[in-house]
C-alpha positions in Angstrom: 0.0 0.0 0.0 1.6 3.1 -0.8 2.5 5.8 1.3 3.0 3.4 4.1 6.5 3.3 5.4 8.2 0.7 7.3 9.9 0.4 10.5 11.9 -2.5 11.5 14.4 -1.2 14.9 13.0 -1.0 18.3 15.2 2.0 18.5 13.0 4.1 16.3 12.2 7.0 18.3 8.8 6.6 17.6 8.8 2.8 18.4 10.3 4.0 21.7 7.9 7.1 22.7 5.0 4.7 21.6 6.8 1.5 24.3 6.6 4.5 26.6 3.2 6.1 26.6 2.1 1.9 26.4 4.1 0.7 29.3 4.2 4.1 32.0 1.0 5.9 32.5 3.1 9.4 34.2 4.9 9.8 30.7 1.6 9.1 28.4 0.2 12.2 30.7 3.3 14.5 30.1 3.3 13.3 26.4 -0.8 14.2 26.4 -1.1 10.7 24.4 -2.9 7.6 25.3 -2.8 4.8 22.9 -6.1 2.7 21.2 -5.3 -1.0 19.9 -7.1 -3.3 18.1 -9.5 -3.1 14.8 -12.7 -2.6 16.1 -11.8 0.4 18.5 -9.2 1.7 15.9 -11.9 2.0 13.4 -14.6 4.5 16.1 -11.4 6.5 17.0 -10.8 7.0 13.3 -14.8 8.0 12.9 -14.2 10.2 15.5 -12.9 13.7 15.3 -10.2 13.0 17.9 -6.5 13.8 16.7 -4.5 10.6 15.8 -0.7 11.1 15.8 -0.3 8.0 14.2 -0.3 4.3 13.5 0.9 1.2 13.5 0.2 -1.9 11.5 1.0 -5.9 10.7 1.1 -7.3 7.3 -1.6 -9.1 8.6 -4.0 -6.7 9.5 -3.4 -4.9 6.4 -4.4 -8.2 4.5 -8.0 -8.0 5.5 -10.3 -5.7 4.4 -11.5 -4.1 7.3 -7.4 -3.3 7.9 -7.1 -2.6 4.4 -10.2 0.4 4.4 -9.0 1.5 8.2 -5.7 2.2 7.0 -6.7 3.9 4.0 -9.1 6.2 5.8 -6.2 7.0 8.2 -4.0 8.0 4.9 -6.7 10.6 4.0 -6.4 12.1 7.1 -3.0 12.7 6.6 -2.0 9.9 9.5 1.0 8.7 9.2 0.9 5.2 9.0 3.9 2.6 9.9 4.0 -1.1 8.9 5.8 -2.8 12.1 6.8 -7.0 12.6 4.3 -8.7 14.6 7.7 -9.3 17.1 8.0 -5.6 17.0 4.4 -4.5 17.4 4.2 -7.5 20.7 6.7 -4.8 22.3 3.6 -2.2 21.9 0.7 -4.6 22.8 -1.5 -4.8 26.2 -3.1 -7.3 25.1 -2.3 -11.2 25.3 -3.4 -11.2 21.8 -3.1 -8.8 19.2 -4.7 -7.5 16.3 -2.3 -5.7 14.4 -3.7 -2.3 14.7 -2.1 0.8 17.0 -3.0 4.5 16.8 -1.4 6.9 19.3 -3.8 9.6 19.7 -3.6 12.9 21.7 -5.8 13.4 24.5 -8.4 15.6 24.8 -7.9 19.6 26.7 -9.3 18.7 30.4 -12.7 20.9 30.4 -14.3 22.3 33.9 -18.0 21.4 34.9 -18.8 24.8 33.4 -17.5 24.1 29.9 -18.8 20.5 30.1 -22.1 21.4 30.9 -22.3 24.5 28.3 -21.5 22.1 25.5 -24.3 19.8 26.5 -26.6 18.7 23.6 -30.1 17.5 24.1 -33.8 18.8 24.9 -33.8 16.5 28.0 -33.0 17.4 31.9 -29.1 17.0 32.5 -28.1 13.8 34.0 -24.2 13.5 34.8 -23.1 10.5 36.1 -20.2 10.9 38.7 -17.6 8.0 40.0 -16.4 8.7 43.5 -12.6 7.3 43.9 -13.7 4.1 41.7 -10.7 2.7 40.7 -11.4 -0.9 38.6 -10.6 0.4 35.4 -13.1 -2.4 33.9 -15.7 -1.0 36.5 -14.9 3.1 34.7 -14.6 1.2 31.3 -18.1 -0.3 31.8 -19.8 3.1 33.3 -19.0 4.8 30.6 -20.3 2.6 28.2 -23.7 2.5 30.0 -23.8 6.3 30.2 -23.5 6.4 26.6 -25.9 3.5 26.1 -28.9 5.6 28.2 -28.0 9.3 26.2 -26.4 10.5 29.9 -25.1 14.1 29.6 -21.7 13.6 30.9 -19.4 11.6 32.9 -17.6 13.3 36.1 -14.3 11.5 37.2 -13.3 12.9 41.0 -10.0 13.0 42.5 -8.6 9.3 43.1 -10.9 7.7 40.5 -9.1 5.2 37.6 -7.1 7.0 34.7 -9.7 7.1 32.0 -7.0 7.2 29.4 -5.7 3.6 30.5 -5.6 0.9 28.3 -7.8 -1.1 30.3 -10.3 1.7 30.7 -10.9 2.5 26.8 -10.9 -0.7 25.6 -14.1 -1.6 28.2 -15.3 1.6 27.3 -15.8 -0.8 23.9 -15.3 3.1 22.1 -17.7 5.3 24.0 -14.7 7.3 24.8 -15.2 9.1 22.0 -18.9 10.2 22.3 -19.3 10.5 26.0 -18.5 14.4 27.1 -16.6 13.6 30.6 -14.2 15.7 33.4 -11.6 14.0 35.1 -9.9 15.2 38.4 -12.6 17.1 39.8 -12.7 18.1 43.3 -15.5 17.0 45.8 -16.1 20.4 46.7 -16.4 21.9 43.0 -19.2 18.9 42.2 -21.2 20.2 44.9 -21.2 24.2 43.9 -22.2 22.8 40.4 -24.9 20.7 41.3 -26.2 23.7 43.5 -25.4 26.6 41.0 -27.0 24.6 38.1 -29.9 23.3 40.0 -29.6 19.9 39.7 -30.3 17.4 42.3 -27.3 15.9 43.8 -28.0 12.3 44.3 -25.7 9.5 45.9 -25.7 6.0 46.2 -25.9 5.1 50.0 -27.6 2.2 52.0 -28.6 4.3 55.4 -32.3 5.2 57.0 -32.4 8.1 55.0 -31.9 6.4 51.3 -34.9 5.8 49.1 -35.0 3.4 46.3 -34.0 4.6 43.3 -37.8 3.8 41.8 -39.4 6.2 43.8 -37.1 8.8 43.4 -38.1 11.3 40.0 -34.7 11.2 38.4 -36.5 12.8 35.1 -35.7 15.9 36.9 -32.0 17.4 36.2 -29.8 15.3 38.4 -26.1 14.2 39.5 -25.8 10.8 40.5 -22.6 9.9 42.0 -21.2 6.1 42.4 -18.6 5.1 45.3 -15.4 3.8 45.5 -15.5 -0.1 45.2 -14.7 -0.9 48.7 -16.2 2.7 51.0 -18.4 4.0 48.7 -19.4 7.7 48.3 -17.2 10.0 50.6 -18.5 12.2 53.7 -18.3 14.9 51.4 -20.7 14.1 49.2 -23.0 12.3 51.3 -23.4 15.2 53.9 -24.7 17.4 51.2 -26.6 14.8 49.1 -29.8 13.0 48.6 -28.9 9.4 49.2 -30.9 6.3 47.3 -30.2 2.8 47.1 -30.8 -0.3 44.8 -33.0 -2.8 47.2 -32.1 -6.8 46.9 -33.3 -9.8 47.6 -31.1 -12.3 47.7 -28.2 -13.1 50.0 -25.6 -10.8 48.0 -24.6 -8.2 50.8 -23.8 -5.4 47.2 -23.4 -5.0 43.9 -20.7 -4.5 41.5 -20.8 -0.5 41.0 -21.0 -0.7 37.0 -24.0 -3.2 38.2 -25.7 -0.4 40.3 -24.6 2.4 37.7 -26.3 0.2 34.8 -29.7 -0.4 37.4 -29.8 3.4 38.7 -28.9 4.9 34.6 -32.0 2.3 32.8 -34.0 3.7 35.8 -33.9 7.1 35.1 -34.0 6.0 31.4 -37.1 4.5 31.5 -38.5 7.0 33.9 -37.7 9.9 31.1 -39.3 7.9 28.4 -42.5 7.2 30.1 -42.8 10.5 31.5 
């Protein structure tokens, strides 16, 4: 395929930045890269209007057709693309298997609250969905694919949660990355003034005499829900200046996985907004 140039060293600089960003999570945040791999995600990244530095490929993805269009589409974008070995491109891969398929991509500007929340699209009320300090990046991975499942408005990441530019984060985020509007390193303190100075109701998962099940409260109105840390839950913080609400059970199970109770509390407030 023309205009596809070849790299065979692992001392290509470019090999070496890409081992970098891959392999320690400080220097992909001072580059301001992450990295996307394999075809299916590759392929929404490059539908996206995200910036893609560039790419790497195997002679093998290349010889399908899905590789074959990808790559091409990646051309007329002006990408540059690199044909690596598959011992060479192994050196780059997460993954115990891989697909042949690479992009380094820069990461997005962090955005406040104010900006997020400006840029909102939609006739319906807001609803933001917040993660408190959860740090299973399959947990963040999965939220963020639910929140883009139900139409949510945005995705708030306080201090201490997972890095949502992980590997292990955007590939369970199965590419709702890059349609989901999110804020990452938010303070407890600068949720709670947004909630209040937007009028939304600040909601919080909680199991405590004051909760209410999430059916009976009206989450068609604009609301913040936030989800807890996998093993404490929500923080004093929130809870002292929040309405709390929890998912009742039956069984014998003493919780439930928070992308479970983020999926149950989102198709809620779903379902409530269509019937209403």
């Amino acid at each position: 395929m023309k205009n596809i140039q070849s790299i065979t060293s692992a001392a290509n600089p470019l090999i070496r930045l890409t081992h970098a960003i891959v392999h320690t999570q400080r220097r992909a945040a001072k580059e301001g890269l992450f990295t996307v791999e394999g075809l299916r995600l590759a392929e929404m990244a490059a539908a996206s209007d995200w910036k893609i530095c560039h790419a790497f490929v195997t002679e093998q993805v290349l010889g399908g057709e899905r590789g074959h269009v990808l790559a091409d589409s990646l051309l007329e974008r002006d990408v540059p693309v690199y044909l690596v070995t598959e011992k060479l491109f192994s050196t780059l891969s997460e993954t115990d298997s891989p697909q042949g398929i690479l992009l380094v991509m820069e990461r997005k500007r962090r955005v406040s609250l104010d900006e997020m929340h400006a840029g909102a699209y939609g006739d319906e009320p807001p609803l933001y969905i917040v993660l408190d300090r959860v740090q299973d990046p399959g947990n963040v991975g999965t939220i963020l694919r639910t929140a883009d499942a139900v139409g949510a408005t945005g995705v708030i990441l306080l201090d201490g949660s997972a890095d949502i530019y992980s590997g292990k984060v955007i590939r369970a985020t199965m590419g709702a990355l890059f349609h989901v509007p999110f804020a990452v390193h938010v303070p407890a303190e600068e949720l709670t003034h947004f909630a209040q100075e937007k009028g939304m109701d600040l909601l919080a998962t909680a199991c405590d005499a004051e909760a209410q099940t999430h059916f009976v409260v009206d989450l068609q109105r604009p609301a913040v829900i936030v989800f807890g840390n996998e093993a404490n839950g929500v923080s004093e913080e929130i809870l002292r200046t929040s309405e709390h609400i929890y998912i009742p059970m039956r069984g014998h199970a003493e919780s439930l996985n928070v992308s479970a109770a983020a999926t149950a509390v989102m198709y809620e407030a779903l379902r409530q907004r269509i019937h209403a």
